[in-house]
gemmi code that builds the backbone of each chain (N, CA, C; Angstrom):
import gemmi

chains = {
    "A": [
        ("UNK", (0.823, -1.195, 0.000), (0.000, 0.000, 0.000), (0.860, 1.249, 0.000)),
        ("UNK", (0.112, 2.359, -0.448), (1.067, 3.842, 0.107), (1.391, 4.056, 1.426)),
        ("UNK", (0.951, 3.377, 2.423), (1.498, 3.761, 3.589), (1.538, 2.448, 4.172)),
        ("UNK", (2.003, 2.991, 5.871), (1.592, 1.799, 6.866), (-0.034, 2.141, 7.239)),
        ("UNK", (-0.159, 0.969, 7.282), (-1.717, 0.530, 7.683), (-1.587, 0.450, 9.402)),
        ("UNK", (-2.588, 0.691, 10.399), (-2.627, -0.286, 11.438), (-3.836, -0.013, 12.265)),
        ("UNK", (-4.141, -1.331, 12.287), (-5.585, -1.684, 13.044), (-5.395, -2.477, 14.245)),
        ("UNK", (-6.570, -2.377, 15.141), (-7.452, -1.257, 15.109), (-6.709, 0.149, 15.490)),
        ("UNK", (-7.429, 1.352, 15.095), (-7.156, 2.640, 15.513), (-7.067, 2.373, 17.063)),
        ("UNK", (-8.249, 2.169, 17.602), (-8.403, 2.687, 18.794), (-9.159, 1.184, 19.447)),
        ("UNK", (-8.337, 0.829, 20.623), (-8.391, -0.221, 21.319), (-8.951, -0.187, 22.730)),
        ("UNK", (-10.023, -0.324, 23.737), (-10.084, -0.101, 24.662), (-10.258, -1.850, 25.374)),
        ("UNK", (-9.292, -1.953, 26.500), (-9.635, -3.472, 26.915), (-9.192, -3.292, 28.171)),
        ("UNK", (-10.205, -4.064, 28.805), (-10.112, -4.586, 30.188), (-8.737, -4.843, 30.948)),
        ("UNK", (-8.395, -4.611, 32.119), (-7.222, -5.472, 32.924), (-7.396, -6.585, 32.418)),
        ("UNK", (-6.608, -7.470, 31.996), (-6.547, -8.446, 32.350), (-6.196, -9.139, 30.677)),
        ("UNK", (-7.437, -8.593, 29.949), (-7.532, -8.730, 28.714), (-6.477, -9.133, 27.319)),
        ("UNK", (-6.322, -9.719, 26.533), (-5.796, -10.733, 25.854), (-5.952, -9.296, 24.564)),
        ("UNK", (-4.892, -8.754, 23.749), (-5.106, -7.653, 22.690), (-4.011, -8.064, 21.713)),
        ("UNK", (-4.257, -7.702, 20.595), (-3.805, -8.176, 18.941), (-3.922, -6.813, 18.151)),
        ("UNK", (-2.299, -6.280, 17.776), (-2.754, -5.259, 17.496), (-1.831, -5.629, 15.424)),
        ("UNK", (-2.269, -4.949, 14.679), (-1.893, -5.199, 13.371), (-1.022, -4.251, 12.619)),
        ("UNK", (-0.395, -4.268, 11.908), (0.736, -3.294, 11.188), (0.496, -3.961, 9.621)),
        ("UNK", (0.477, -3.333, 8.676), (0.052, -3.757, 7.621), (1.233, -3.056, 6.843)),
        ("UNK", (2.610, -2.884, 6.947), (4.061, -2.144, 6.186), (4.067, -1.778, 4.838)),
        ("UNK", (4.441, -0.911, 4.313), (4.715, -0.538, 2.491), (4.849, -1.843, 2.140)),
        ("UNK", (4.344, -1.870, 0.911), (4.841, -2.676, 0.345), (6.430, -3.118, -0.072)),
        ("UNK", (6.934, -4.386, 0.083), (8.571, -4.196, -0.230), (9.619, -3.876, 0.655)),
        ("UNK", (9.205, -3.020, 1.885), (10.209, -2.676, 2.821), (10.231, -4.238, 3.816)),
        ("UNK", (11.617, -4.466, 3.804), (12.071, -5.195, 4.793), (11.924, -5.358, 5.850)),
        ("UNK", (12.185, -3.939, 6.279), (12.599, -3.554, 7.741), (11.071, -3.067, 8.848)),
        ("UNK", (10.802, -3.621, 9.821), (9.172, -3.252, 10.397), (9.941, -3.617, 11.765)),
        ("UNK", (9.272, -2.483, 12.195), (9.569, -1.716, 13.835), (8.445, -1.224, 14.348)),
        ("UNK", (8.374, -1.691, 16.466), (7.076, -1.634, 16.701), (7.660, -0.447, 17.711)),
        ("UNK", (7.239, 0.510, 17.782), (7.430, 1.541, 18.976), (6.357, 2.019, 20.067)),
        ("UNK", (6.553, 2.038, 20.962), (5.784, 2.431, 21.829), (5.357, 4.252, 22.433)),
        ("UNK", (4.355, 4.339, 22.174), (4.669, 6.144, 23.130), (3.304, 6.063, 23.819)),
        ("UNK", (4.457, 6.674, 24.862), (3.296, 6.902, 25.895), (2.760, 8.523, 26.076)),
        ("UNK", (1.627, 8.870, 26.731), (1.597, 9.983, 26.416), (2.575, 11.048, 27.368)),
        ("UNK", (2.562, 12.226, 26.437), (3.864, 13.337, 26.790), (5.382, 12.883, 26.360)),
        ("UNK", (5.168, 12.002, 26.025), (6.947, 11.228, 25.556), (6.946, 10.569, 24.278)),
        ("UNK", (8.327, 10.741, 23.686), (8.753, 10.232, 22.557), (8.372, 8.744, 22.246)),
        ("UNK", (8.578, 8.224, 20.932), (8.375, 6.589, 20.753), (9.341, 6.205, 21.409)),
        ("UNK", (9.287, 4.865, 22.101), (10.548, 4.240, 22.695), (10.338, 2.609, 21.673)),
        ("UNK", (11.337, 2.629, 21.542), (11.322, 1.054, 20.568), (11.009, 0.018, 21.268)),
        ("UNK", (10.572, -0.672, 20.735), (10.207, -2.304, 20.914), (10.662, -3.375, 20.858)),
        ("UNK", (11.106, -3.262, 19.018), (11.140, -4.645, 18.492), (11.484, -4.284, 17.141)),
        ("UNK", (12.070, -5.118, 16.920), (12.430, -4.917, 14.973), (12.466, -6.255, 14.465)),
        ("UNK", (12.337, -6.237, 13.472), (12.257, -7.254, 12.093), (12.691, -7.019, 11.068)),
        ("UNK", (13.539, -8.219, 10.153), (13.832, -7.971, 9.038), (13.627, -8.981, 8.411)),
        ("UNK", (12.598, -9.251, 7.372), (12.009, -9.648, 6.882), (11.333, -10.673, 7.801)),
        ("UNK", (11.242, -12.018, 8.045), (10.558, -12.618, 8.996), (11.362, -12.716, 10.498)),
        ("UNK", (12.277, -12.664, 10.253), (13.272, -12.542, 11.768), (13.027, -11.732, 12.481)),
        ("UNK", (13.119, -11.826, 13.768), (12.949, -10.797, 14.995), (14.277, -10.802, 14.806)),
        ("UNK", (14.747, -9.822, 15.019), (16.537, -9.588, 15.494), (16.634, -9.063, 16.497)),
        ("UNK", (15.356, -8.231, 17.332), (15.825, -7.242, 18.328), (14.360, -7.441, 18.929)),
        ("UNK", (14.173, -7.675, 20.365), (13.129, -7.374, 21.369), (13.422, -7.083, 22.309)),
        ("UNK", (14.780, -6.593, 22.499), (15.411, -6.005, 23.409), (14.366, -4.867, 24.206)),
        ("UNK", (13.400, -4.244, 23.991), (12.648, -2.843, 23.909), (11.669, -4.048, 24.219)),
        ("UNK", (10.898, -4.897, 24.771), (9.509, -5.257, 24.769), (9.342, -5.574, 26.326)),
        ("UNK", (8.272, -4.926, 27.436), (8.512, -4.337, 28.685), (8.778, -5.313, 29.473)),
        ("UNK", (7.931, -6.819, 28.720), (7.859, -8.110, 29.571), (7.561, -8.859, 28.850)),
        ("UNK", (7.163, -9.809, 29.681), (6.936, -10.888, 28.472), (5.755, -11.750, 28.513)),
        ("UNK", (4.646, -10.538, 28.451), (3.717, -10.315, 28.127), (3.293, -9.466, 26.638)),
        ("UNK", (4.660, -9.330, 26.214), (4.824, -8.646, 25.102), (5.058, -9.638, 23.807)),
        ("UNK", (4.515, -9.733, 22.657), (5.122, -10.844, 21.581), (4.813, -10.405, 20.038)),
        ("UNK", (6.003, -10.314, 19.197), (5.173, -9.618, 18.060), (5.761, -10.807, 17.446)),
        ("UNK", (5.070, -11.011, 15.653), (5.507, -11.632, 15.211), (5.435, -10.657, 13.537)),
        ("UNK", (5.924, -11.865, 12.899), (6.084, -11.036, 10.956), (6.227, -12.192, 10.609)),
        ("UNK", (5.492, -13.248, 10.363), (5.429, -15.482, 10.245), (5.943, -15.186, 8.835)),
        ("UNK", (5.328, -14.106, 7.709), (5.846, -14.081, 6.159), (6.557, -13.206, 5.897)),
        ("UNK", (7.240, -11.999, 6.400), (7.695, -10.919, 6.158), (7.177, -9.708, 5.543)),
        ("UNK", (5.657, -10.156, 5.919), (5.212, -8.552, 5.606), (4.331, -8.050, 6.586)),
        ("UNK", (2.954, -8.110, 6.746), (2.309, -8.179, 8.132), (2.883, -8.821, 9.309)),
        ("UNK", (2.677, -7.613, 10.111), (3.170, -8.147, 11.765), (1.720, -7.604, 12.705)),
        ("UNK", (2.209, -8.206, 13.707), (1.162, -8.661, 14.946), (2.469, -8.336, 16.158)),
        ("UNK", (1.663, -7.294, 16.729), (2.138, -7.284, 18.392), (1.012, -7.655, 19.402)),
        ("UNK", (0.929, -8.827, 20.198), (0.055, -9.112, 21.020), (0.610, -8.853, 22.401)),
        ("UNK", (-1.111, -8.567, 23.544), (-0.576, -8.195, 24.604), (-1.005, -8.920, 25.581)),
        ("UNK", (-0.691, -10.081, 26.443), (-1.538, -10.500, 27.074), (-1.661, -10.141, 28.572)),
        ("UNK", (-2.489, -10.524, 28.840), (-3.070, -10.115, 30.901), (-2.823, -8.363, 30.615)),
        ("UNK", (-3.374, -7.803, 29.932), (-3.022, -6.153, 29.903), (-2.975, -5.471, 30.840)),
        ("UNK", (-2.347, -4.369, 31.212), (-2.366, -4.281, 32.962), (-2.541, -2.157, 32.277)),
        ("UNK", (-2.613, -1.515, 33.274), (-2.955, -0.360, 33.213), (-1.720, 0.512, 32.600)),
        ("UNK", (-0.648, 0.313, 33.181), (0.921, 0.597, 32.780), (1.235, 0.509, 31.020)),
        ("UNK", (0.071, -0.213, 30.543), (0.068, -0.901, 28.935), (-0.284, 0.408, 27.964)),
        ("UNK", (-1.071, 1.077, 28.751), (-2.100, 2.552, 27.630), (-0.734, 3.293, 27.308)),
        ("UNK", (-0.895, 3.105, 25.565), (0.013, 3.851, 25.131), (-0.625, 3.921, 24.201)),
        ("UNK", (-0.202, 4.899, 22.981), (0.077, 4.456, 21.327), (0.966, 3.605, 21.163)),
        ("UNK", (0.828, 2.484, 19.888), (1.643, 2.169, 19.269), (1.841, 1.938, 17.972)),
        ("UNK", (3.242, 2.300, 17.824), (3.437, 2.704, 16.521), (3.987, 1.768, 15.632)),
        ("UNK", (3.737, 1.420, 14.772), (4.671, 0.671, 13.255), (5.249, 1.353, 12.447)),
        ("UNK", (6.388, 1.335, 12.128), (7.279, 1.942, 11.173), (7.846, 0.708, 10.407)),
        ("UNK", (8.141, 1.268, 8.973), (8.694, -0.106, 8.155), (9.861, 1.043, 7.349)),
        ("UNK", (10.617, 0.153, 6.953), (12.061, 0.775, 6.002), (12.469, -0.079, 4.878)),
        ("UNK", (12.344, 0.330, 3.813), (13.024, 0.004, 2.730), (14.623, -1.304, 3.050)),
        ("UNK", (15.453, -0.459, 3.676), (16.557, -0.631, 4.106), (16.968, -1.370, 5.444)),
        ("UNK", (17.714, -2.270, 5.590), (18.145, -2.588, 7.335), (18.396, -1.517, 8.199)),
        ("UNK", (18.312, 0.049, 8.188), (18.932, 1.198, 9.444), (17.678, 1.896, 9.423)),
        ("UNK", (18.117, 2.733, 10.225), (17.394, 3.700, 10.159), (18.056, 4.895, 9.673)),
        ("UNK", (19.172, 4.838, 9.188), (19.564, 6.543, 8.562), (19.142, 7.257, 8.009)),
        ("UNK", (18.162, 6.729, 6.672), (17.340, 7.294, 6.428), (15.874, 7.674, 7.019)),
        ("UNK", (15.811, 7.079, 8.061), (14.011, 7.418, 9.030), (13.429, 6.271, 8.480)),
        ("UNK", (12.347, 6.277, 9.264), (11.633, 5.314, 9.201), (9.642, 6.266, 8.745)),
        ("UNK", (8.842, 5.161, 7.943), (7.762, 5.465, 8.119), (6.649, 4.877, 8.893)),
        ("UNK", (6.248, 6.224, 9.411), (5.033, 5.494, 10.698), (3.712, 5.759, 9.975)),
        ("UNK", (3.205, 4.163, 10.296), (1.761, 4.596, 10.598), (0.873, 5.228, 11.461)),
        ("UNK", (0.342, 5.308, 11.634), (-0.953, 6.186, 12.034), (-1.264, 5.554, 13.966)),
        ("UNK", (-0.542, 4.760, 13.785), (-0.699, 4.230, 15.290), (-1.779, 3.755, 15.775)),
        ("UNK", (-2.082, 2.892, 17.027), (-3.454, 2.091, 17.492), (-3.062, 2.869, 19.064)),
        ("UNK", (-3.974, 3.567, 19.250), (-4.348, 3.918, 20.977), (-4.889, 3.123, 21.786)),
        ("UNK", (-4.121, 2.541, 22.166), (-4.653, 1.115, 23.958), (-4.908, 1.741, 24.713)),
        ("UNK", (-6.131, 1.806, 25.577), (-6.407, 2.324, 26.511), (-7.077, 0.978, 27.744)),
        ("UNK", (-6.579, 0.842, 28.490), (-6.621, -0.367, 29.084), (-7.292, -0.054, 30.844)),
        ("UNK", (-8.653, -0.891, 31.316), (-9.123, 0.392, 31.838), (-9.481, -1.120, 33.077)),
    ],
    "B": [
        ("UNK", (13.090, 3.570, 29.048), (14.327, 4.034, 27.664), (14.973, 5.596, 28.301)),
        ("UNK", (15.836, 5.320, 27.306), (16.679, 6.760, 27.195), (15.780, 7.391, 26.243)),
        ("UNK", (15.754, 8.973, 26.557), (15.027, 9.681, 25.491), (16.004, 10.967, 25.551)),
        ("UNK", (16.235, 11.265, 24.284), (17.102, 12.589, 24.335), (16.710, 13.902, 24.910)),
        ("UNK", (17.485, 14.960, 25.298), (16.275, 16.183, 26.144), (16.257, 17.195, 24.912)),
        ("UNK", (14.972, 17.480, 25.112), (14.417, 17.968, 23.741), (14.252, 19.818, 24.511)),
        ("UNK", (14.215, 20.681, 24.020), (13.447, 21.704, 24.641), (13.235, 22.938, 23.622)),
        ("UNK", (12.063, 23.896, 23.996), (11.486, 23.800, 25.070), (10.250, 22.661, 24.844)),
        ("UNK", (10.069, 22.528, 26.117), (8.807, 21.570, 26.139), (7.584, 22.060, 24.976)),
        ("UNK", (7.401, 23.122, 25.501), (6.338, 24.035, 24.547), (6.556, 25.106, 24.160)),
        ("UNK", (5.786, 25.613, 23.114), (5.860, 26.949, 22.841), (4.722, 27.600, 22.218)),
        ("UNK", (4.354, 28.616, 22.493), (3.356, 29.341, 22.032), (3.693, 30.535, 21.564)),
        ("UNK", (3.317, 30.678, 20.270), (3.792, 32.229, 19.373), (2.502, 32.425, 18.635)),
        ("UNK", (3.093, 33.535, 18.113), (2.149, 34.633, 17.061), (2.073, 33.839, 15.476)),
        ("UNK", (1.343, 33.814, 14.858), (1.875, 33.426, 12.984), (2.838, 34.597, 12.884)),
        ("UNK", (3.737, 34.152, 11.925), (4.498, 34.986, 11.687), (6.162, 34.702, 12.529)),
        ("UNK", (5.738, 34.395, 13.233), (7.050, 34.450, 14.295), (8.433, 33.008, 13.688)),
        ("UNK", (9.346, 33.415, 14.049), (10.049, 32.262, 14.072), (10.175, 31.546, 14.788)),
        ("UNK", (10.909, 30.360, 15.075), (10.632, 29.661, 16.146), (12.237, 28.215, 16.058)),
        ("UNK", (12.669, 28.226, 17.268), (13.552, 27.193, 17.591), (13.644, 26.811, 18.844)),
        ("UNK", (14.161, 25.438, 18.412), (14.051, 23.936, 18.928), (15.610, 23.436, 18.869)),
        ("UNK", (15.827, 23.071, 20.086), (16.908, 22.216, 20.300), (16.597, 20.820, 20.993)),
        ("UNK", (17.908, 20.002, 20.554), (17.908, 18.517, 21.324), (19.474, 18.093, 21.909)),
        ("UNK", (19.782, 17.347, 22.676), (21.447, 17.427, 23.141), (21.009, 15.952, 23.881)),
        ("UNK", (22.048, 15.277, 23.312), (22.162, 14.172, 24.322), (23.682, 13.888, 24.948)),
        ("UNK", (23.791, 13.399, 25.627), (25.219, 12.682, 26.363), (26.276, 11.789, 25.574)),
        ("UNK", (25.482, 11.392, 24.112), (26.323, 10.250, 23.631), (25.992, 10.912, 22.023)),
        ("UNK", (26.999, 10.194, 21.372), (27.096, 10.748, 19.891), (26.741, 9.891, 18.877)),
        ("UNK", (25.954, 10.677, 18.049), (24.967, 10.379, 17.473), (25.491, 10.194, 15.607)),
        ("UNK", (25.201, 9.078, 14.767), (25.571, 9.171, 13.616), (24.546, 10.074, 12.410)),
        ("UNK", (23.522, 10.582, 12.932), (22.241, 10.622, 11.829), (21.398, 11.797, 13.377)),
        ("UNK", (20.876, 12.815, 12.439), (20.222, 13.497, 13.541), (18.817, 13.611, 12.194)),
        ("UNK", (17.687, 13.052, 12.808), (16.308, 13.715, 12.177), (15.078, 14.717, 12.648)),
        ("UNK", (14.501, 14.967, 12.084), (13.543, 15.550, 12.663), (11.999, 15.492, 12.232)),
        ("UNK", (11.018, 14.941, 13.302), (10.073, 14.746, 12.704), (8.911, 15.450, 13.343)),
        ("UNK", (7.346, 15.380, 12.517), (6.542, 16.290, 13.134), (5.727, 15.296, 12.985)),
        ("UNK", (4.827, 15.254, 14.759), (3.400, 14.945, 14.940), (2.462, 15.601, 14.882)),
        ("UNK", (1.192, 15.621, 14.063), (-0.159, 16.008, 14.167), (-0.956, 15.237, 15.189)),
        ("UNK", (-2.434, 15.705, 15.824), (-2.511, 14.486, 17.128), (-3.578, 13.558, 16.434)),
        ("UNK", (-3.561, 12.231, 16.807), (-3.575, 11.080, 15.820), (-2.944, 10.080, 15.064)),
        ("UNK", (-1.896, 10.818, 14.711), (-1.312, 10.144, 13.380), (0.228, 9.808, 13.855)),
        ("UNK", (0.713, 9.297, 13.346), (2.182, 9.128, 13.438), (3.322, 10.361, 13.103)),
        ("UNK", (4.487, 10.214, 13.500), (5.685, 11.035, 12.931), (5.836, 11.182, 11.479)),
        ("UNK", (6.071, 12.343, 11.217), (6.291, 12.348, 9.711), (7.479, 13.195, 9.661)),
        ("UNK", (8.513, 12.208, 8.951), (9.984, 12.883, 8.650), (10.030, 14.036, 8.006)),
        ("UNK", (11.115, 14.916, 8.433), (11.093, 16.126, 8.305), (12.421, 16.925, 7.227)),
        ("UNK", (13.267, 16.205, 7.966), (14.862, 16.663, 7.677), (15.323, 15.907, 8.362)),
        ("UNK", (16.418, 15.124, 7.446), (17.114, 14.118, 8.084), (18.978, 15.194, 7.573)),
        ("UNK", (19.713, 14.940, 9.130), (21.099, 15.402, 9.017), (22.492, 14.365, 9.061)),
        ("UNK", (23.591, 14.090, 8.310), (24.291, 13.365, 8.083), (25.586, 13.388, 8.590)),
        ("UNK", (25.684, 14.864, 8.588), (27.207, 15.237, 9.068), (27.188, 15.987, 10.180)),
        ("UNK", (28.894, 16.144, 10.895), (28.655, 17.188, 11.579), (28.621, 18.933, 11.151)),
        ("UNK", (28.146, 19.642, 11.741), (28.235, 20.748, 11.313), (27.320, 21.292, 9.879)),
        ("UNK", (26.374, 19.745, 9.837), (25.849, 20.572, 8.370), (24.538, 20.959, 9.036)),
        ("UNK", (24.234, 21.756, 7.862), (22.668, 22.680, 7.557), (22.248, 22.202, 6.473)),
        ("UNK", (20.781, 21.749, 7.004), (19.898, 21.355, 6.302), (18.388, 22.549, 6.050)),
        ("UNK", (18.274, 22.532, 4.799), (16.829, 23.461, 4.460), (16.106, 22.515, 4.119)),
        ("UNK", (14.894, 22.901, 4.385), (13.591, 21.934, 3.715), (12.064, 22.993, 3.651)),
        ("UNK", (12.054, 24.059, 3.097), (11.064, 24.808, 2.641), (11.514, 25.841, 4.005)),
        ("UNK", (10.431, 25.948, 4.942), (11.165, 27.468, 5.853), (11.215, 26.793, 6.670)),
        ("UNK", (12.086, 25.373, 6.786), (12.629, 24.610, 8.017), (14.127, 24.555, 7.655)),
        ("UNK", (15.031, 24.582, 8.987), (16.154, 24.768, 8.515), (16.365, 24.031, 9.929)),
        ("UNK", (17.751, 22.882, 9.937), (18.122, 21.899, 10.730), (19.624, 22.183, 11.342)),
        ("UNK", (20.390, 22.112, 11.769), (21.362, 21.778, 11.831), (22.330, 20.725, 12.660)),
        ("UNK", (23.364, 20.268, 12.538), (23.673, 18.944, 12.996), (24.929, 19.533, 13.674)),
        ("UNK", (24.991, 19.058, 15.384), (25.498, 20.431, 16.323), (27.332, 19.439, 16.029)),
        ("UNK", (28.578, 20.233, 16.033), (29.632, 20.103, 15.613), (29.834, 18.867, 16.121)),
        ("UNK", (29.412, 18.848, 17.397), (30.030, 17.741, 18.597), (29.234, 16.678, 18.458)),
        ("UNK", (27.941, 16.448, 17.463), (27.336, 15.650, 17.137), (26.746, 14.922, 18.285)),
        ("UNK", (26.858, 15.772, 19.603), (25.341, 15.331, 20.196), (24.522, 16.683, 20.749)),
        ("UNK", (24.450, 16.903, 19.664), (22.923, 18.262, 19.667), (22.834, 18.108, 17.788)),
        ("UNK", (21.359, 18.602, 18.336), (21.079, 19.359, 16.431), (19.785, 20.435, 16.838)),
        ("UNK", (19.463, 20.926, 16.131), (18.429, 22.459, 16.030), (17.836, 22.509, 15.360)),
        ("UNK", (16.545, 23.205, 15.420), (15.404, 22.808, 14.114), (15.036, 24.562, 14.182)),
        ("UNK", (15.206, 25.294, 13.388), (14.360, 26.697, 13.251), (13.347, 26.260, 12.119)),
        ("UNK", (12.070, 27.037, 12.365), (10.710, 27.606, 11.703), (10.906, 28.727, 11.073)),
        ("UNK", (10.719, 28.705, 10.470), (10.831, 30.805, 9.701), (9.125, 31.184, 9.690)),
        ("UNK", (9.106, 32.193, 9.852), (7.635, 32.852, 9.727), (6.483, 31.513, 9.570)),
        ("UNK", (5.902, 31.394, 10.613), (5.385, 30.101, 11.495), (3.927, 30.649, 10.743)),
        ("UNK", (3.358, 29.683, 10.296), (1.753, 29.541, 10.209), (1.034, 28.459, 11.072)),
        ("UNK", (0.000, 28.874, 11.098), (-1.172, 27.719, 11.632), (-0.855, 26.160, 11.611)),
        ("UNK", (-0.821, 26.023, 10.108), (-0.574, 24.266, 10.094), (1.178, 23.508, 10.518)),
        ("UNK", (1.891, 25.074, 10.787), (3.051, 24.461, 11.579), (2.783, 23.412, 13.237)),
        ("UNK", (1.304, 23.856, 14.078), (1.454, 23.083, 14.787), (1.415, 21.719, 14.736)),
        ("UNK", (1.749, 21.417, 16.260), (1.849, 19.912, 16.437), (3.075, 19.710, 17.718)),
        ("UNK", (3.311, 18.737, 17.263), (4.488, 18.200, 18.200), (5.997, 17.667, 17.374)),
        ("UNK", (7.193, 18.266, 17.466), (8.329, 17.934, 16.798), (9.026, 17.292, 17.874)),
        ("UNK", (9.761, 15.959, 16.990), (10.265, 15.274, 17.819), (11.875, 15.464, 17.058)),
        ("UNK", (13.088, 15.218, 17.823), (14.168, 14.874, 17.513), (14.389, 13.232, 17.524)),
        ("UNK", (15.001, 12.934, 16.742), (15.489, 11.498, 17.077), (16.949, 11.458, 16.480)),
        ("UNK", (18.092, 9.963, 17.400), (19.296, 10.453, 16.646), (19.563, 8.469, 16.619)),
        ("UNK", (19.907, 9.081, 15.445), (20.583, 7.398, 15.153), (21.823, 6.776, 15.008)),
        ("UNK", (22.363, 5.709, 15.598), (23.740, 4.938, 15.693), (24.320, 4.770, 15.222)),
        ("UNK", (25.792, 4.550, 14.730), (26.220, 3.373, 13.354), (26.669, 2.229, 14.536)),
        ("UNK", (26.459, 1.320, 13.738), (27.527, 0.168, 14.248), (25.818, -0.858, 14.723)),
        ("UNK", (25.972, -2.214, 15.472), (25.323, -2.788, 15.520), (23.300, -2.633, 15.865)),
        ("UNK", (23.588, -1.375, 16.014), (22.131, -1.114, 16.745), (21.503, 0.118, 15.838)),
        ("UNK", (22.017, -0.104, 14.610), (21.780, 1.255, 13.639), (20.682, 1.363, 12.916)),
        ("UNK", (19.685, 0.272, 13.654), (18.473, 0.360, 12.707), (17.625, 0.985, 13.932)),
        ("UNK", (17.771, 1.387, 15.010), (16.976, 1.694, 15.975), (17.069, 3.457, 16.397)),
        ("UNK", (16.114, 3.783, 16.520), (16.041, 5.487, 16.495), (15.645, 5.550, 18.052)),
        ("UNK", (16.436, 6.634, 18.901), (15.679, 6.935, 20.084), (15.531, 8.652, 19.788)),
        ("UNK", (14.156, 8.672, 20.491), (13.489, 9.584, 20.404), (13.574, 10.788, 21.542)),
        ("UNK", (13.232, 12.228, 21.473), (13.438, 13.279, 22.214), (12.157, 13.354, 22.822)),
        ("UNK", (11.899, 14.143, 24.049), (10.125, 14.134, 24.360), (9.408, 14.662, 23.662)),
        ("UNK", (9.767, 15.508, 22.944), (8.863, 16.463, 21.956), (8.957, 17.795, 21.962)),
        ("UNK", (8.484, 18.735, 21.521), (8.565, 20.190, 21.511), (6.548, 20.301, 21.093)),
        ("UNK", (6.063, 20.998, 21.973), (4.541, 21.082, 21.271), (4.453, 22.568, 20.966)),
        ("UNK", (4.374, 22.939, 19.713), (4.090, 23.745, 18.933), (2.717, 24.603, 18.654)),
        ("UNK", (2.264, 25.274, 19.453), (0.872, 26.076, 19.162), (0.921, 27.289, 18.645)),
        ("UNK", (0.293, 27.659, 17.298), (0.652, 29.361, 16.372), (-0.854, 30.012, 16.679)),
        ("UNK", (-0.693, 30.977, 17.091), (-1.602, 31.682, 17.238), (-2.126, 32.574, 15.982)),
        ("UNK", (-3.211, 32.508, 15.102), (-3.165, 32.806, 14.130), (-3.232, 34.312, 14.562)),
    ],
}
model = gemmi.Model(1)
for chain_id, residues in chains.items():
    chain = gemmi.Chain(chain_id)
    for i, (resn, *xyz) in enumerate(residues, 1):
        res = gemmi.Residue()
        res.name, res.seqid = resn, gemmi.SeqId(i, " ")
        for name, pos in zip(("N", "CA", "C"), xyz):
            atom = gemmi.Atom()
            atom.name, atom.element = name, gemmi.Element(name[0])
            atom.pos, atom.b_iso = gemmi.Position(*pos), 0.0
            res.add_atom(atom)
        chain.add_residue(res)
    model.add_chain(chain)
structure = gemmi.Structure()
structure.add_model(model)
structure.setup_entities()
């Protein structure tokens, strides 16, 4: 597509609650990165992928955290037992390229609000 | 996470006005960018900087990439309405971790028409 996709926009779920959130990347770019922002603060990273490989989850808070990319193009960050600490945006960015030197493009982000 | 210190936090001006933004971190940076949030939507790249000491233009945005390569600067020239939002700095690595961007808190931007 022309952009990143990601669904749902807007997420509201219970403590406790089991959440699946979607990134749908440019077409062709390799590279898909899940960032987190919370509100008043910058994205803080997550997780990266290059093409189906995780290489990096160094950034994921617990491990309650799990994304995947099974074909190398759509990815899935799931959240399970969601706890209140969870309400953020999150963001998908995908890259042409393995770096980021050139930036990355974000989608539009999914708002968790976890209540 | 580490987040770079961005400032000022906010700012509120006139249209018309100019306007700057700094970021400085502790550690040195290969790639300095700059991006702008609308509320909703994601970051959208702005000006990306390569070297030290360079200046970057991008319509009446002008960047620069601080000598010591951990700062860079973002000026506005004569600020309109759809300049607001939120600008973020981010600075990026070389070497094993160079696909990962950390981010500044933001600068929130309000023009008073």
């Amino acid at each position: 597509g022309a952009g990143v996709s990601q669904s749902p926009r807007y997420k509201v779920a219970k403590r406790g609650q089991d959440v699946a959130l979607r990134c749908d990347p440019i077409s062709g770019h390799v590279s898909l990165f899940w960032y987190q922002q919370a509100l008043g603060q910058g994205p803080e990273f997550l997780t990266y992928f290059q093409n189906e490989a995780q290489l990096d989850k160094s950034g994921l808070p617990s491990d309650r955290f799990f994304a995947e990319r099974p074909e190398g193009s759509v990815s899935t960050l799931k959240i399970q037992r969601t706890q209140q600490e969870d309400s953020a945006v999150y963001l998908c960015a995908s890259s042409l390229v393995p770096s980021a030197v050139y930036g990355y493009t974000f989608g539009s982000g999914t708002r968790l609000t976890v209540v | 996470g580490q987040q770079l210190n961005q400032s000022p936090q906010s700012m509120f001006i006139q249209e018309g006005e100019d306007v700057s933004m700094n970021c400085t971190s502790s550690s040195i940076f290969n790639t300095w960018l700059w991006y702008k949030q609308d509320p909703g939507e994601g970051p959208v790249l702005l000006i990306a900087l390569y070297k030290a000491g360079e200046l970057t233009s991008n319509g009446r945005l002008t960047a620069q990439f601080g000598i010591t390569r951990k700062d860079s600067f973002l000026n506005i020239s004569a600020s309109i309405p759809s300049d607001v939002g939120i600008y973020f700095c981010a600075g990026q690595r070389s070497g094993g971790s160079n696909y990962k961007l950390t981010f500044g808190k933001g600068t929130l931007l309000t023009v008073n028409p």
